[in-house]
N, C-alpha and C positions, 0 to 999 in steps of 0.2 A: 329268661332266667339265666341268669351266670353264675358258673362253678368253674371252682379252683380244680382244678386237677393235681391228683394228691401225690401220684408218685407216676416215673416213668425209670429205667433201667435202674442206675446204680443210688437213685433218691433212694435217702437214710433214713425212710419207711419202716417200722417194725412191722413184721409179718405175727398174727399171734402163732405159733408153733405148737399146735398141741399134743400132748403124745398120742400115738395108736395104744390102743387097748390091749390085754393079753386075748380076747377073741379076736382082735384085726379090726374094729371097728375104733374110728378115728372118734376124738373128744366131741362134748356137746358143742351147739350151734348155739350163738344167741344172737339178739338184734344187734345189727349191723358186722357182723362176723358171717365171711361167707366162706367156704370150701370150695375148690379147685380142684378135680378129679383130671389128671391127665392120663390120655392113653394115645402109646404107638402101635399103632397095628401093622407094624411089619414083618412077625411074624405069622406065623399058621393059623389060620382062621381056627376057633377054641368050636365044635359039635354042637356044642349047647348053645349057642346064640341064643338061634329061633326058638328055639324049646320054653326060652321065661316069657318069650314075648307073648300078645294077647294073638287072636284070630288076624285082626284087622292088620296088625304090624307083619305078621308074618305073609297075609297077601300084598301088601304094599312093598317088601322087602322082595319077593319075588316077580314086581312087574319090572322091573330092572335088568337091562339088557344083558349085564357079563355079571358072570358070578363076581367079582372083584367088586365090582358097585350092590351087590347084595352082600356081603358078608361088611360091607362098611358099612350099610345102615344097621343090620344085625348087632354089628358089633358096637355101634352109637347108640344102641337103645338100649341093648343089653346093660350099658354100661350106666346111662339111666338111673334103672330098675334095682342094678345092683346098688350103686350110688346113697337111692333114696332109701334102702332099706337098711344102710349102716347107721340112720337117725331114727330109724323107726322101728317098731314092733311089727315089720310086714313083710312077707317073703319076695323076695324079686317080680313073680309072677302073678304079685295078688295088684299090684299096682292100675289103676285104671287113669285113664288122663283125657280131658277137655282138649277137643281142638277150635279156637275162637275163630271169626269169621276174616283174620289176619294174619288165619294159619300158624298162630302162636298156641305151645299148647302147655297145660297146667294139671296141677294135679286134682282128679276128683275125688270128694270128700273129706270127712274132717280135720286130713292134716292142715298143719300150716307150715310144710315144708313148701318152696320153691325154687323152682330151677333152672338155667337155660342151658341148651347145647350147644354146640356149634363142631365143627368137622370140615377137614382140608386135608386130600390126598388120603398120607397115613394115620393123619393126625387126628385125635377126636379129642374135647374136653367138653364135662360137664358143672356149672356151677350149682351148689347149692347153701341155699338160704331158710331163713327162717320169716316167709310172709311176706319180707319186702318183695316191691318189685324188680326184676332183677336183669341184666342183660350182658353175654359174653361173647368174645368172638374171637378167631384166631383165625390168621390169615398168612402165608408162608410171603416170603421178601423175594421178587423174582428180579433180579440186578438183570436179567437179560432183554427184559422188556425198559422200553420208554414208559412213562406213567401215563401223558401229559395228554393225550389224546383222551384217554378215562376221566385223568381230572377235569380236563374243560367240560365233559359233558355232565358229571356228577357233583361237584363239587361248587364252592361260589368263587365270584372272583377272586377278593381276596387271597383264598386259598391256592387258589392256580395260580395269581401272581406269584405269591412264596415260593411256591412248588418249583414256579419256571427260575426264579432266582437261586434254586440250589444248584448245586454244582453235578452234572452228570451223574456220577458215579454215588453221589447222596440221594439221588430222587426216589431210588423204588423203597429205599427203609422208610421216606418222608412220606411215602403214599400211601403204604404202610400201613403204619402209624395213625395217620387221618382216616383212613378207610375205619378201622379196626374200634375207633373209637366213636365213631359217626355210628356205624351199624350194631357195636353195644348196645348205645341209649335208644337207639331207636328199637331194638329187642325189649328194652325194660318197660318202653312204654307201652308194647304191646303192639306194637302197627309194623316192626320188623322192615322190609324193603316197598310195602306196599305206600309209605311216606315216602319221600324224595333224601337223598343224601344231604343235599344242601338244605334242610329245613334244623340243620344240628351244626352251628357253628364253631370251629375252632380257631383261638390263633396260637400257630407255634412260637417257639423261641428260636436263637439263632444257630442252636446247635441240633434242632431236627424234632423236639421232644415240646408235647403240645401243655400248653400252661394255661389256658383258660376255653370253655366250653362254653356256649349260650346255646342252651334247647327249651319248650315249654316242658309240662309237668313235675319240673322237679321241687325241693330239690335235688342235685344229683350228686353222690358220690362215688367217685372213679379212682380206678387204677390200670394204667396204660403202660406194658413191661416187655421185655423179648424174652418170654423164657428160657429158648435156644436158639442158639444161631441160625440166623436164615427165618425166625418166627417173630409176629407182631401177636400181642393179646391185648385186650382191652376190656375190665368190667367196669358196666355202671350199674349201681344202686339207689333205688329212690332211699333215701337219707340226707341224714349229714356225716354222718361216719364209717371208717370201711377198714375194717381190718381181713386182714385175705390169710388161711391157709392153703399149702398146696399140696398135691400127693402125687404119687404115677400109679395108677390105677391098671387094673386087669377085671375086665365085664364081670368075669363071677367067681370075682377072688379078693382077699379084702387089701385095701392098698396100703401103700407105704410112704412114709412123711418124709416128702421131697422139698425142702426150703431152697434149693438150687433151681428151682421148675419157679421161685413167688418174686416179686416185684423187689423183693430187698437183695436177690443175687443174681439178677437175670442178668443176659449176656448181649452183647451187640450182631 
């Protein structure tokens, strides 16, 4: 299956914008329209994490060796929980979720909201959808590392060829990039990292930014952006169409409409 990939940095994408509400809770969702909850957690871990989370999350949150790797799961789920009850009539804590046997997990019961997470360092974001299936990922730019070593073992040729043909100092935003969008679709499909990286092909363009996708299940539509500097994000959507809002988000507080964080003003 090949998909066009629809936007990457400054592509003249319209993002839908929808206003936040006078309660804090952002516009409806409809098919092919997904929300973007971003959150930095670098400040003060917020008391209430653990408190919305269910049983299970809060002992899993505590097998975690430093409290700094428990208060980021806390605070990735919390934000979840909050997330999914700005579309819904359900309190943060009433939430209950499927974990499938690919370690993807879903919401149980009759909503048809869905979601995927993803989290790096300080950084966490959640997407949410209405049913499709859905897949997001963000991954930080580390210019201090060589890529090429990872690419040859994850990636396919092709891809390492390109890779090797950039220029030094372009490799780790190109790895990026590829990474961020490989491990998307592979979330939307459900099979997450337990498929192979190279089973989701891309070829980029000459200026670093990826233009066409061949993966099975779709089809797929994606948006590949740098929110902030030193950050890759990537979603894909089983669909054909993809409009993306964004916000910056606080776990249990209602967030604020960030068009500077979406695919139509991200940054290099």
């Amino acid at each position: 299956m090949e998909v066009r990939v629809l936007s990457w940095a400054h592509a003249s994408v319209r993002s839908v914008l929808e206003p936040v509400s006078s309660t804090g809770t952002p516009g409806p969702l409809s098919a092919g329209t997904v929300h973007v909850w971003f959150l930095d957690r670098t400040g003060p871990p917020e008391p209430g994490w653990l408190e919305i989370l269910d049983d299970e999350e809060r002992e899993r949150a505590m097998r975690f060796r430093t409290p700094q790797q428990q208060d980021a799961f806390a605070a990735s789920h919390a934000l979840v929980r909050t997330a999914l009850s700005a579309y819904a009539r359900r309190a943060p804590g009433d939430w209950r979720f499927a974990i499938s046997p690919e370690g993807c997990p879903s919401v149980l019961g009759t909503s048809e909201l869905s979601f995927s997470l993803t989290h790096a360092g300080a950084r966490a974001a959640v997407a949410i959808g209405t049913g499709e299936a859905l897949g997001l990922d963000l991954e930080p730019i580390r210019p201090e590392r060589d890529p090429m070593t990872l690419a040859r073992r994850f990636f396919g040729p092709a891809e390492t060829a390109w890779l090797t043909g950039r220029l030094p100092a372009d490799r780790p935003a190109s790895f990026a990039a590829l990474w961020t969008v490989k491990e998307a679709v592979l979330k939307a499909r459900g099979c997450g990292l337990t498929e192979p990286l190279h089973s989701v092909e891309v070829d980029m363009d000459s200026s670093g930014r990826p233009v066409l996708v061949r993966a099975p299940g779709g089809p797929w539509a994606l948006r590949s952006w740098s929110p902030e500097p030193g950050w890759c994000a990537a979603l894909a959507v089983r669909g054909e169409a993809l409009t993306v809002s964004t916000f910056r988000a606080r776990p249990l507080g209602p967030p604020v409409l960030a068009p500077e964080l979406g695919p139509e003003r991200s940054v290099a």
